[in-house]
C-alpha positions, 0 to 999 in steps of 0.5 A, a space after each residue: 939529901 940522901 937517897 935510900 931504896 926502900 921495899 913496901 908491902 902492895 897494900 902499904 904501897 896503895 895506901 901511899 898512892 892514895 894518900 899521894 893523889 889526896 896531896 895534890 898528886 905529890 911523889 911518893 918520896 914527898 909523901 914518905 919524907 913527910 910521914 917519916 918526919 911526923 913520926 919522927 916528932 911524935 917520937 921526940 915528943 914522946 921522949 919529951 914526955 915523963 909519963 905524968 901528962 897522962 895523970 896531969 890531963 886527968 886531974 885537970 879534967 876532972 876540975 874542969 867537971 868539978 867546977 862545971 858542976 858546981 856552976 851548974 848547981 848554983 845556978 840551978 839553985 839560984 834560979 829557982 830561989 828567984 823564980 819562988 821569990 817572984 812577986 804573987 802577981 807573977 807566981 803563975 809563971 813559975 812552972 813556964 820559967 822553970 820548963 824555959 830554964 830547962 829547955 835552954 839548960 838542955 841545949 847548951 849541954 847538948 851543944 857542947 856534947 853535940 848529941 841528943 839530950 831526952 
């Protein structure tokens, strides 16, 4: 292992002091070799990277949408036809099926989104 001096700026110093307790009061050394290791990595991984992983991340986003959104239609779709396709016996519970379908629809989105749906 080599042994290098370096200066760091007050703030940049406290940051590392922070960060050290945090660890489990490890040496500053240790929180800065692990610092420059990660950064390192990110640097190789980004020399890795050939610019596209952007537009490929997009283009298969935009599937996953595509194809949730065609689901949802469909089973939208499907469900109404079964619920207008209920015997005259049970065509009173229509409005009752659709709002439950609805609520349930609901809080699976906002589950995913983790956020309120009005």
């Amino acid at each position: 292992m080599k042994r290098i001096n370096v200066t760091f700026y007050d703030n940049t110093y406290e940051i590392l002091v922070k960060r050290a307790k945090k660890n489990g009061d490890v040496s500053i050394a240790e929180v800065i070799r692990e610092l420059v290791d990660l950064a390192l990595k990110i640097e190789a991984a980004a020399e890795k990277n050939d610019g596209n992983s952007t537009e490929d991340a997009s283009e298969k986003l935009i599937e996953m949408m595509k194809n949730n959104l065609i689901w949802a239609l469909e089973t939208r779709l499907l469900t109404r036809y079964l619920v207008e396709s209920l015997p005259e016996s049970e065509k009173s519970k229509q409005v009752e099926i659709l709002e439950t379908y609805k609520e349930k629809a609901n809080l699976y989105v906002e589950g995913m989104l983790r956020e309120n749906i009005s």
